[in-house]
N, C-alpha and C positions, 0 to 999 in steps of 0.2 A: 384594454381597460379604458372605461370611457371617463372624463371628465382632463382639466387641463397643467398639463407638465410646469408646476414650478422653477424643478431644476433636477438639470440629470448631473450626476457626482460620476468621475468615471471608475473609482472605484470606494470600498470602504474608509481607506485612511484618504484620501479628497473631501467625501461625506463629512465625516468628523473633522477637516479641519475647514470647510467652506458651508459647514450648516448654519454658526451664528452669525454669516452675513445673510444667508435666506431670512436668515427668524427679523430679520430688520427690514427686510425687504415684502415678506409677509402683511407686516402691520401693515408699509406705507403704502406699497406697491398694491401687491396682491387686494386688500382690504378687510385682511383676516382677523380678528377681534385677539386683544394682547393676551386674553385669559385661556381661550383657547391654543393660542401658540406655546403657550404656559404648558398647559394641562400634556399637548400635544407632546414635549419637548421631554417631558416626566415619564410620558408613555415609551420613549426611546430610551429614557436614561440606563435603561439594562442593557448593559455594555456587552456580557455575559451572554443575553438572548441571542441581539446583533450581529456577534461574530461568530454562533452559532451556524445561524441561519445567512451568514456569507459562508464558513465555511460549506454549509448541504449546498448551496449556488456552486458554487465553486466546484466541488466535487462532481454536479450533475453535469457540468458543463461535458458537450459532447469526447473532447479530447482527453479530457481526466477520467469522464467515466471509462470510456475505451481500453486508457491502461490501465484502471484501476481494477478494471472485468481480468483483464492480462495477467496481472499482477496475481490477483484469488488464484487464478488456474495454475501458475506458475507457484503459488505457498502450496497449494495444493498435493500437485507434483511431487514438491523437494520432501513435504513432511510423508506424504506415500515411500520415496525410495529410501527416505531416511530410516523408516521403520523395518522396510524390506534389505536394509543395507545392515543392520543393526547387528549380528552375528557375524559379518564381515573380520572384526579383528579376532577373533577366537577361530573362526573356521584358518583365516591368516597365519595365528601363532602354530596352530597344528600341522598346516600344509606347512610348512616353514622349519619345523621339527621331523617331521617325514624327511624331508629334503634332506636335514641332516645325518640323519641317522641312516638314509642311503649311501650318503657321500663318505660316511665315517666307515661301514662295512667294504665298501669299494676300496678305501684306504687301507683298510686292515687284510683285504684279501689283494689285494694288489692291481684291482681289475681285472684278477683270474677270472674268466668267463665260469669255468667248471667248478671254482671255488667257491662264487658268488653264488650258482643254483643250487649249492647244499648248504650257504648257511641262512639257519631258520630266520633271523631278526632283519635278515635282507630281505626272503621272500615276504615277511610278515610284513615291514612298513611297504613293501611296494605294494601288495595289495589292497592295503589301507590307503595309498597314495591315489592308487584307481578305480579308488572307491569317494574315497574325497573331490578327486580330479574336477566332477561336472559341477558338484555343488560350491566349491571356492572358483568356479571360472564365473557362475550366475551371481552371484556373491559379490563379487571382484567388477564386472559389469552393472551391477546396483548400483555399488560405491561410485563408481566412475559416472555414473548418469547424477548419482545424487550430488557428487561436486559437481558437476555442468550445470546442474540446476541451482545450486547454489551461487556461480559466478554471474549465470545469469540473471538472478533474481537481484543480487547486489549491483547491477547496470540498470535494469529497469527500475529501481528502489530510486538512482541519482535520477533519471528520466523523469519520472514519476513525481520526484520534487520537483524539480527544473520547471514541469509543464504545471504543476501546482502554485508553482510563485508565477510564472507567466500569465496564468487563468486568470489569479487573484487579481492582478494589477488589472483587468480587464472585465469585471464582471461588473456592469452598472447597477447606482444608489440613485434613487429616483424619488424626488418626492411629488406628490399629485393633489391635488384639489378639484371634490366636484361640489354640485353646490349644498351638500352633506357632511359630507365628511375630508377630512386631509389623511391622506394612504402614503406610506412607503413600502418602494417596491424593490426588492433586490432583483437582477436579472429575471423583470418580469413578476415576477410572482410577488403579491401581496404581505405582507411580512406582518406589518403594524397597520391598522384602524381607529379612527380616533373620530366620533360624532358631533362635527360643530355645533355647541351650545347657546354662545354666546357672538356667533357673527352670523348678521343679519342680510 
C-alpha cells in the first residue's frame, strides 16, 4: 500500500498505548493539521470495531487458520461419533443384563453342560447375546473413537489458544499517510480510512 509508514505498533495493546505519542508527533513531525488528527482519532475510538478486526488478523494469520481448519474437522468428528455413539449405554445395560442372566443359569445349573442346553432362559439370552454381540461391539468402538476424539480435541483447544495469544502479540498496528488520507492497517489490510480535510 502506497504512501508513507508513520509508525508500525507491534501489536494491538503497543498501538493503544504508543498512539498518543504519534498523535503529537503527527502535528509536529509529520505536518498533519490538529483537526484532522482530532477527527482521525474519533474515527478509531470504537474500541469494539478495533479488536474485532485484530481479532479476524489474528485468526487469518497463517498458523491459527491451520488449526483453527484442524480444529472444525476434529468438532466435527467428535459431534459425528457422539451422535453414532449415542445408544451406546442402553445397548451396554442390555449386553450387561445378558451377561448376567447367563452367568445366573450357569450358577443354578451348575455348569452342567446337559443341564444348561435344556434350560429355555439360558438358550434364550444367549441367543439374544448373539444377536446383540456385533451391534454393542460397533457401538463400544464408536464410544471409544468418540472419547479419543474428545481428548483430542481438548489438546488442540489448549494449542489453539497458546498459538492465538502468540499470533496476537505479533500481528502489526500500522498507521500510514499518503498525501489524502491517514489509513490504519492491521497486519496489512486496511482497517480505518480517514480523508485529510484540513492539512494542506
Amino acid at each position: 500500500m502506497a504512501g508513507k509508514t508513520l509508525k508500525t505498533f507491534k501489536n494491538l495493546s503497543d498501538f493503544r498505548s504508543g498512539f498518543s505519542d504519534l498523535k503529537q508527533k503527527m502535528d509536529h513531525k509529520h505536518g498533519i493539521h490538529l483537526l484532522d488528527i482530532t477527527k482521525f482519532d474519533k474515527e478509531l475510538g470504537n474500541k469494539t470495531f478495533l479488536e474485532k478486526s485484530y481479532e479476524a488478523a489474528v485468526e487469518d494469520s497463517p498458523k491459527v487458520s491451520k488449526i483453527s481448519e484442524a480444529h472444525g474437522k476434529l468438532t466435527r468428528l467428535k459431534n459425528s461419533l457422539e451422535r453414532e455413539s449415542s445408544g451406546f449405554e442402553d445397548l451396554d445395560k442390555l449386553y450387561n443384563k445378558l451377561v448376567a442372566q447367563l452367568n445366573e443359569a450357569s450358577k443354578k445349573n451348575k455348569g452342567d453342560v446337559k443341564k444348561l442346553s435344556e434350560d429355555k432362559e439360558y438358550d434364550e439370552a444367549q441367543a439374544n447375546l448373539l444377536k446383540l454381540a456385533p451391534h454393542w461391539k460397533k457401538a463400544s468402538k464408536k464410544r471409544n473413537d468418540f472419547r479419543k476424539a474428545e481428548r483430542e480435541l481438548a489438546a488442540l483447544d489448549k494449542k489453539l489458544t497458546e498459538i492465538k495469544a502468540e499470533a496476537s502479540k505479533k500481528c502489526p498496528v500500522e498507521v500510514k499517510r499518503d498525501s489524502k488520507k491517514l489509513l490504519l492497517l492491521i497486519a496489512g489490510d486496511k482497517v480505518v480510512e480517514y480523508s485529510l480535510k484540513h492539512t494542506k
